[in-house]
TISE-490667 format. One record per residue (C-alpha): chain; x, y, z. Coordinates in steps of 0.1 Angstrom, whole numbers, plus 5000, padded with zeros to 4 digits. Layout:
N
> unit, xx, yy, zz
> A, X, Y, Z $
...
***
This chain:
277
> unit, xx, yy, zz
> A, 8991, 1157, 3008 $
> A, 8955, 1170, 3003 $
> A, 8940, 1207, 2999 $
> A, 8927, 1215, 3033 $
> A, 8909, 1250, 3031 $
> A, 8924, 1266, 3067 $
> A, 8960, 1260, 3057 $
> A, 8986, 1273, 3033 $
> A, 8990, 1261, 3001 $
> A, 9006, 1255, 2967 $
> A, 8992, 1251, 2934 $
> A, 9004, 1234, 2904 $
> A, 8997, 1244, 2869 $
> A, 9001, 1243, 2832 $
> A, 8986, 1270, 2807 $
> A, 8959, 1256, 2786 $
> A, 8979, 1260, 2751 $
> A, 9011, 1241, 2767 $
> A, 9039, 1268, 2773 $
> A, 9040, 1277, 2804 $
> A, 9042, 1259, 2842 $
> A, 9032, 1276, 2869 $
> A, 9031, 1274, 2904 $
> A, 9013, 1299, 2935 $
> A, 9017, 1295, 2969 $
> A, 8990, 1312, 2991 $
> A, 9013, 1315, 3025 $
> A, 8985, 1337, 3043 $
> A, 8977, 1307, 3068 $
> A, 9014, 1306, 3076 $
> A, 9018, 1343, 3094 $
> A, 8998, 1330, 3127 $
> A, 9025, 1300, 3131 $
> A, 9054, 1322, 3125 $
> A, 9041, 1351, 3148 $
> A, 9031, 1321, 3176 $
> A, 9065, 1303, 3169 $
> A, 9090, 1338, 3173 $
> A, 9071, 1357, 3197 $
> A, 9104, 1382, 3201 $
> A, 9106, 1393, 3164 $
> A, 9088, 1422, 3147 $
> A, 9063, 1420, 3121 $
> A, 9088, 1430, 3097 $
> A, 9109, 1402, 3105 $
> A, 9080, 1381, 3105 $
> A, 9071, 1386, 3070 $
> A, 9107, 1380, 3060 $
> A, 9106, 1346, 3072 $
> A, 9069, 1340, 3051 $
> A, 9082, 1353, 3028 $
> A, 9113, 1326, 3027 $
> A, 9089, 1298, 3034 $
> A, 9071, 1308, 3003 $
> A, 9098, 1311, 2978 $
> A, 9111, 1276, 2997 $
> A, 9078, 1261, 2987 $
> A, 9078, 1271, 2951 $
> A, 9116, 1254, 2950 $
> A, 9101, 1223, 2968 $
> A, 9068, 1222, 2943 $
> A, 9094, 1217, 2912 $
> A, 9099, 1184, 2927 $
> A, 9068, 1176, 2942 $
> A, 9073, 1175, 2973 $
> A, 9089, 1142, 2966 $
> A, 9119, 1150, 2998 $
> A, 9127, 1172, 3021 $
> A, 9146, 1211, 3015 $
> A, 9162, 1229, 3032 $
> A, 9174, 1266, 3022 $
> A, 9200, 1281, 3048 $
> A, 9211, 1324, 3040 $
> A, 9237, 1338, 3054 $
> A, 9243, 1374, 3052 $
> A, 9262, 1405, 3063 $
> A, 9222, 1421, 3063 $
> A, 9199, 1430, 3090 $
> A, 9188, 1390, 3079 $
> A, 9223, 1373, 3098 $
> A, 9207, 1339, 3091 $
> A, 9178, 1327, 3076 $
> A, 9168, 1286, 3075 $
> A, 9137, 1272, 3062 $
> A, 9128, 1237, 3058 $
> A, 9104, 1219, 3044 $
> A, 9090, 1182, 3042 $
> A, 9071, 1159, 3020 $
> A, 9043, 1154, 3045 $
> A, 9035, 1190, 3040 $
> A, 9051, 1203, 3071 $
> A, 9076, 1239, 3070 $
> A, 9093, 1256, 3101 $
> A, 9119, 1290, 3096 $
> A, 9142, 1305, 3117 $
> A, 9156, 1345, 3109 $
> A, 9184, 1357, 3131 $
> A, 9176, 1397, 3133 $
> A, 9210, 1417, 3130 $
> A, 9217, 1455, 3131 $
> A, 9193, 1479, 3113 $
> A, 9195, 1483, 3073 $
> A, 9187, 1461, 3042 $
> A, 9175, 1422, 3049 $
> A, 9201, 1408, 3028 $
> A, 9238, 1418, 3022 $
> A, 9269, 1403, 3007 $
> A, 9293, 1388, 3009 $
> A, 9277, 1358, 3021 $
> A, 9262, 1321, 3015 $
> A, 9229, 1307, 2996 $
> A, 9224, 1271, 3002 $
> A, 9200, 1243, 2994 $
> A, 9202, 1209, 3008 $
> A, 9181, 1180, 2996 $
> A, 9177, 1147, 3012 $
> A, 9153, 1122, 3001 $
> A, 9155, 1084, 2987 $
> A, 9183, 1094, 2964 $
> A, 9218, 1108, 2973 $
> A, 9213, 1142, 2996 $
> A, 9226, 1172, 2979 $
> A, 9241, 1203, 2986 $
> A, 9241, 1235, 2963 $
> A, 9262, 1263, 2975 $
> A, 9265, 1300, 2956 $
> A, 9274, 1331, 2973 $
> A, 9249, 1355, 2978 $
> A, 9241, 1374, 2952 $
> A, 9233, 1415, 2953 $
> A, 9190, 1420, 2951 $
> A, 9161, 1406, 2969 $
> A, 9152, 1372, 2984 $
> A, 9134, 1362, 2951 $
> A, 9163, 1371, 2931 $
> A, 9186, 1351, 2949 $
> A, 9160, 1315, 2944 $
> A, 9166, 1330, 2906 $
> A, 9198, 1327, 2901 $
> A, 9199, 1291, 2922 $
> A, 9177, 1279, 2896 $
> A, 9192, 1295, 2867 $
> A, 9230, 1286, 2877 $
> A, 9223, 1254, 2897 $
> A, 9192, 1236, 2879 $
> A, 9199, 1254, 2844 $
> A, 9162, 1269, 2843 $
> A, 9152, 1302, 2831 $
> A, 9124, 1310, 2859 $
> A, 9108, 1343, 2872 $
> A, 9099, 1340, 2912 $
> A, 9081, 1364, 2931 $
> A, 9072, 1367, 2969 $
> A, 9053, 1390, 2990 $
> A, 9039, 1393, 3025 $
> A, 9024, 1425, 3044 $
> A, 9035, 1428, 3080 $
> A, 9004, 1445, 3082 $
> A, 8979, 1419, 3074 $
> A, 9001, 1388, 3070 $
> A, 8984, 1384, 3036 $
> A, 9017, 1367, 3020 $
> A, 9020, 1342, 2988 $
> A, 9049, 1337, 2962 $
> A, 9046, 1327, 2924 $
> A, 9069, 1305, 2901 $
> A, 9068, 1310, 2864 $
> A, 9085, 1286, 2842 $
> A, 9084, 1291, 2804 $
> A, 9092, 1259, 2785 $
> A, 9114, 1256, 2761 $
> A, 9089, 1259, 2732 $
> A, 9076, 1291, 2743 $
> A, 9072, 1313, 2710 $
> A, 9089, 1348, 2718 $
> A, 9051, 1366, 2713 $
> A, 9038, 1345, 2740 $
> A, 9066, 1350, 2765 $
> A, 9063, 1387, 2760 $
> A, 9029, 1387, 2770 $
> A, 9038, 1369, 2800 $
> A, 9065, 1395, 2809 $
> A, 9032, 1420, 2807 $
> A, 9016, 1400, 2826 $
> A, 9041, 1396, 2854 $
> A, 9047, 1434, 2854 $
> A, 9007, 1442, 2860 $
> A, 9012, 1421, 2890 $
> A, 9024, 1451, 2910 $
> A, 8984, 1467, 2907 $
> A, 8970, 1438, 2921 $
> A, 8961, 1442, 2960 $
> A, 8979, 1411, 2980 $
> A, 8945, 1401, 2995 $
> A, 8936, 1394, 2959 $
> A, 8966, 1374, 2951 $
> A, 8945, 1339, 2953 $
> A, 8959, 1309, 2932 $
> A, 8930, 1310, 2909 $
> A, 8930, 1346, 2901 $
> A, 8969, 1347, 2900 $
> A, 8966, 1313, 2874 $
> A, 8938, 1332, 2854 $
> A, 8961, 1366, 2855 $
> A, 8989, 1347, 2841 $
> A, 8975, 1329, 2812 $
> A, 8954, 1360, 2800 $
> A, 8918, 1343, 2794 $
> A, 8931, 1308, 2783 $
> A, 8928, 1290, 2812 $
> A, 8951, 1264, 2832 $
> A, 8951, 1230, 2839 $
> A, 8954, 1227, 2877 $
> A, 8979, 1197, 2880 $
> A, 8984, 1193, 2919 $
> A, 8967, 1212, 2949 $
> A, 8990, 1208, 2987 $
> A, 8985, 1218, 3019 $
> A, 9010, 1232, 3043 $
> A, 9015, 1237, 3077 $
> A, 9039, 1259, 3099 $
> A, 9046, 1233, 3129 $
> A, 9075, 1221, 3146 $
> A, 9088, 1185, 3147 $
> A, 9113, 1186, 3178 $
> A, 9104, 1166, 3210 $
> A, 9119, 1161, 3242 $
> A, 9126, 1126, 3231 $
> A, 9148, 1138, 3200 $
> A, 9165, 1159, 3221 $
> A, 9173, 1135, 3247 $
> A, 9186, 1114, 3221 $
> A, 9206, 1137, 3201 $
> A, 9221, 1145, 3235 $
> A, 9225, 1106, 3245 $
> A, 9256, 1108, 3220 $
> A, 9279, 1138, 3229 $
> A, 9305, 1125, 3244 $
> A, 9311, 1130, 3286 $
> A, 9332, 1154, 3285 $
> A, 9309, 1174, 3264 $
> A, 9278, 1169, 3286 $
> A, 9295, 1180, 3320 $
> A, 9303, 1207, 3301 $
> A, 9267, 1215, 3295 $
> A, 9254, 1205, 3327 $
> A, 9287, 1227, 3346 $
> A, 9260, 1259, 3350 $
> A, 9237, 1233, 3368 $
> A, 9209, 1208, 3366 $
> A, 9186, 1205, 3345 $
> A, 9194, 1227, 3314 $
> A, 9171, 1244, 3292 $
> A, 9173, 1242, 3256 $
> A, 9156, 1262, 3235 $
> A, 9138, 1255, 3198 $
> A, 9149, 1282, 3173 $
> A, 9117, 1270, 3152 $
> A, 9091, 1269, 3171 $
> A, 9101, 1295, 3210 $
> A, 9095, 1259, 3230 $
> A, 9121, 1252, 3259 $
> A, 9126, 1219, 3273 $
> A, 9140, 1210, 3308 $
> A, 9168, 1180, 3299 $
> A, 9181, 1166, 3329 $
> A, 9215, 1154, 3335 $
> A, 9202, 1116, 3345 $
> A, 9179, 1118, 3309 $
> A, 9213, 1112, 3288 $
> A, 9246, 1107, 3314 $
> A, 9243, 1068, 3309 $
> A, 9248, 1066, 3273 $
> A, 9270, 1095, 3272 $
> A, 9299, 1078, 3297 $
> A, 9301, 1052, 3274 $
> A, 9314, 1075, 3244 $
***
């Protein structure tokens, strides 16, 4: 993946004097496909879901981008269910399921990440902790992956103007050092979200001492479904299961939670291969 200027993207770093990794996603390109893709959901909701693909992104920058993640939440919240995924090639899609009014997220409920790439996929399940949508990527990485991390996301339903952060300490971190990051993080909060670019947030962070950038991608918000993966994701339910689907008539119309397109499937598209099963 390269930096491309008109999309979203996360940047890599490491302070100049060694001790801490950090990562920035600028997610402001992201609000148009979000707002194109779920045309029936408030701008409210809309920034929840950037805001998920952000902190998803930081998650998926620890490994480099090297598979593909998935994050499902499931709440009792006004957020029912939240999925984002994201691939290697630089490509993320997000799905929120708007409940009854009151706070996004709610227990009791589930927080999931699912990795697939060359290696074994993995699953990590913890239940949903009490406190934000940052807090819960937290304690994933604290409990799960054993690192000590501070994660932050924001994105104004206003403006769209949306990004996330991922601090890392390393282990050699002297305890003066790490308390001026903690300052540091804390001043955040006066900094206008327009402003919040990777290179100011990378200069804000180490205080004057620079970092080394050590990886630049870009993202998009697109889809990947097709009519042809339908089709052949349909191709092996078994017959009873596609009259089933087809009982209200022909064609059906299935609908992409992703990215608001409908496709026409028609009985004759996947009835051959579907008799046999």
């Amino acid at each position: 993946m390269t930096e491309n200027a008109a999309a979203a993207q996360v940047v890599r770093g490491l302070t100049v004097d060694q001790q801490i990794r950090v990562a920035v996603v600028d997610a402001r390109a992201l609000w148009d496909g979000v707002r194109r893709g779920h045309p029936a959901l408030e701008a409210d909701a809309c920034a929840q879901l950037v805001e998920l693909l952000a902190a998803t992104l930081l998650l998926h920058s620890r490994g480099e981008f090297a598979e593909r993640l998935q994050v499902l939440i499931r709440s009792e919240g006004r957020a029912r269910a939240m999925v984002s995924d994201a691939w290697p090639d630089g490509m993320v899609r997000g799905f929120l399921d708007v409940g009854d009014p009151g706070p996004w997220l709610k227990g009791p409920g589930l927080f999931q990440v699912m990795r697939s790439g060359p290696s074994e996929p993995y699953v990590g399940k913890l239940p949903l902790e009490e406190g934000s949508l940052a807090f819960q990527f937290e304690s994933y990485l604290q409990q799960s992956e054993q690192i000590q991390a501070s994660l932050m996301v924001w994105c104004d339903p206003a403006t769209g103007d949306g990004g996330g952060l991922l601090v890392e300490p390393l282990p050699a971190c002297p305890p003066e050092r790490l308390q001026r990051l903690v300052d540091a993080l804390e001043g955040i909060e006066v900094v206008p979200l327009w402003e919040r670019t990777p290179d100011f947030l990378m200069e804000w962070l180490s205080q004057g001492q620079g970092v080394e950038r050590l990886s630049s991608y870009a993202i998009d918000y697109r889809c990947r479904c097709s009519r042809q993966a339908l089709v052949q994701v349909m191709k092996g339910f078994p017959a009873a299961q596609i009259d089933d689907l087809f009982a209200p008539g022909d064609p059906v119309e299935v609908h992409c939670d992703y990215c608001g397109k409908t496709y026409a499937i028609h009985r004759q598209d996947v009835q051959s291969h579907g008799a046999e099963a």
